[in-house]
Legacy VTK file of the C-alpha trace (Angstrom):
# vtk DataFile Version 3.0
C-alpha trace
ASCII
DATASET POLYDATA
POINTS 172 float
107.846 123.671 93.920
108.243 120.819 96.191
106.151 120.615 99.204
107.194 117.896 100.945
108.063 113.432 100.521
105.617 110.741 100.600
107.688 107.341 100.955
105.564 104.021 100.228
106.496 101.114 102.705
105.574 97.754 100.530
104.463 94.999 102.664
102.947 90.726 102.761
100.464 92.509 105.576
100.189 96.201 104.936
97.134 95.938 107.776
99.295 94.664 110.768
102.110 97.135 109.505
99.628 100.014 109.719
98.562 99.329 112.665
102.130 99.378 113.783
103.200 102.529 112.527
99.653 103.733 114.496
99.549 102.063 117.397
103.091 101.053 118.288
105.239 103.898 117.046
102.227 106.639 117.229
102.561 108.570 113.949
99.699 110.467 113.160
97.949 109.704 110.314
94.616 110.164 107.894
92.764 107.639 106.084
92.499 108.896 102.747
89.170 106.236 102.101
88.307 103.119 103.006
90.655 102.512 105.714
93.800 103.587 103.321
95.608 105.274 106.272
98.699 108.064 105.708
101.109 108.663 108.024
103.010 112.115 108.916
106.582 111.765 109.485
108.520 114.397 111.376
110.679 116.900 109.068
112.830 115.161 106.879
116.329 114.540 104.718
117.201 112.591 101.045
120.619 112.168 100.523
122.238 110.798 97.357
125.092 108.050 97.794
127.073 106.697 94.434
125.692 103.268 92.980
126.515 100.572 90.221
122.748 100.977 89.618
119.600 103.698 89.806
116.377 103.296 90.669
117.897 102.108 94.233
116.158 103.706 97.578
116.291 102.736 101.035
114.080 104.623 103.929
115.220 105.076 107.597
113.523 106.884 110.526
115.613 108.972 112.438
115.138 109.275 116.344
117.230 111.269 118.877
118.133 108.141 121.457
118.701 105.125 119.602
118.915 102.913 123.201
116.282 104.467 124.599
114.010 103.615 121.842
115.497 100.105 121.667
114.259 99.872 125.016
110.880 101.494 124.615
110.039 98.644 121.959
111.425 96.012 123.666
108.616 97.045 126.369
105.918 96.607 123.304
107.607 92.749 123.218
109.266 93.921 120.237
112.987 93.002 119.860
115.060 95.567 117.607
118.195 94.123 115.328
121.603 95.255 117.019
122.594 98.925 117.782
125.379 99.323 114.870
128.127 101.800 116.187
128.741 103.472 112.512
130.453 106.710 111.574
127.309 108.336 110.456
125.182 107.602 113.711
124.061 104.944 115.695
121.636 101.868 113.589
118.961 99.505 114.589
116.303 97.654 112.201
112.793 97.805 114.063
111.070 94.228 112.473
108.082 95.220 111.500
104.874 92.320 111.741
104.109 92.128 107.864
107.738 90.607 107.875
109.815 93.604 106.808
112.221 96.001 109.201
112.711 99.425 109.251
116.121 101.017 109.879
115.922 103.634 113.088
119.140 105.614 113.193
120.067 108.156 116.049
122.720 110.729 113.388
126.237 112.048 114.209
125.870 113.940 110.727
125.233 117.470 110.318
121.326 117.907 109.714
119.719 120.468 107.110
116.355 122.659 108.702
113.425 121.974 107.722
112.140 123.284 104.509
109.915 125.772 104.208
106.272 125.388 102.678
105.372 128.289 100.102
102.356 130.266 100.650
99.288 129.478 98.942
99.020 125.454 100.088
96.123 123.757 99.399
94.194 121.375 101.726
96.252 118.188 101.253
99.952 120.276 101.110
98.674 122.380 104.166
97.820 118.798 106.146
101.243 117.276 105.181
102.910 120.625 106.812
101.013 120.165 109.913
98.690 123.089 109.639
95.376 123.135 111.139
92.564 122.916 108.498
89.178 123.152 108.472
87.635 120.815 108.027
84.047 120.084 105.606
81.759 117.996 107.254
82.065 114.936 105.152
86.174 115.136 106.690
85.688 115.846 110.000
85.303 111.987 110.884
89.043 111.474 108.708
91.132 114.121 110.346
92.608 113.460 114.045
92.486 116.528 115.834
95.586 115.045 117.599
97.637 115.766 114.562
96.686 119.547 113.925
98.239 121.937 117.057
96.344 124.402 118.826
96.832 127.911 117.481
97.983 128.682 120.769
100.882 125.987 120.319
101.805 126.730 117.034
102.284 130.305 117.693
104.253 129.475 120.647
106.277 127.080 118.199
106.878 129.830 115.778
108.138 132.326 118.769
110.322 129.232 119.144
111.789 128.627 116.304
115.298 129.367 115.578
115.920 132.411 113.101
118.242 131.549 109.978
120.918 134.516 108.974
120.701 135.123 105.368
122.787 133.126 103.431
126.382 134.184 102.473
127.413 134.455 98.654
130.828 131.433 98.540
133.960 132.361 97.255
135.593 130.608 94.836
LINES 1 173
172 0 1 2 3 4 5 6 7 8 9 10 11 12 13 14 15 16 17 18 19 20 21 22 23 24 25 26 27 28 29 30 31 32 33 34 35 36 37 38 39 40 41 42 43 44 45 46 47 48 49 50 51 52 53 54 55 56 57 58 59 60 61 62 63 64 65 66 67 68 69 70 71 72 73 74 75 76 77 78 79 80 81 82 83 84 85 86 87 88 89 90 91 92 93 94 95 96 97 98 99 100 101 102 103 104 105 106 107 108 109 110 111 112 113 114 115 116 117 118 119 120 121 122 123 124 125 126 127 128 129 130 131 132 133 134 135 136 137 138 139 140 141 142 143 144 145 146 147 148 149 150 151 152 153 154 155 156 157 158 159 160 161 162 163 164 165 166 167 168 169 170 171
């Protein structure tokens, strides 16, 4: 049913933020046309937090070492908002150049796997879960081969992979 998030970052300069996201934080990405340029995000969470009002959404990155990555963009001549010491993990706001910031949290909270993506994906839903495609010629120019791994790797990454125990019926 669901195969995965696509979160839209609005911005006074969307062209100096993509080129952020590209060049400065090095997310892989494909340019859907015309320059239009998608970026993959590592596996990710939504959590749902009581409000006065709906239709309210906020977007974080998550990273593993919130000082070290303070410290990596400071070396890019980018200065990060103050680390935030809170009880749900450690916050920063990168600023990004179209005149926004994005928050960058290393978590203390617990941390759900990664969801699974059915069988039977199609081109776009088998690029968003990181699987190699191949590729027409009119797409080869569009799709990094950066982004897809090698079979070798990704069989080496499935050997990897933790194994889940089935899930145990609660008891009330």
């Amino acid at each position: 049913m669901i195969i995965g998030a696509h979160s839209i970052i609005y911005s006074k300069d969307p062209d100096a933020d993509r080129a952020f996201l590209r060049d400065v934080l090095r997310l892989t990405n494909v340019d859907a046309g015309e320059g239009w340029l998608i970026f993959g995000l590592p596996p990710a969470e939504v959590a749902v937090h009581p409000s006065d009002k709906n239709d309210v959404h906020e977007f974080y990155l998550m990273c593993d070492d919130v000082t070290a990555l303070v410290a990596a963009m400071r070396t890019s001549g980018i200065d990060c908002g103050p680390v935030l010491s809170l009880g749900w993990g450690m916050l920063t706001h990168i600023p990004l150049p179209g005149g926004g910031k994005i928050g960058v949290y290393q978590p203390r909270h617990a941390r759900p796997g990664a969801m699974a993506v059915r069988k039977g994906t199609t081109r776009n839903t088998a690029r968003a879960a990181g699987k190699p495609l191949k590729a027409s010629s009119s797409t080869k120019s569009k799709i990094s081969t950066k982004a897809r791994p090698s079979k070798k790797s990704a069989k080496g990454l499935a050997k990897r992979a933790p194994q889940r125990s089935p899930k145990k019926p609660r008891g009330r």
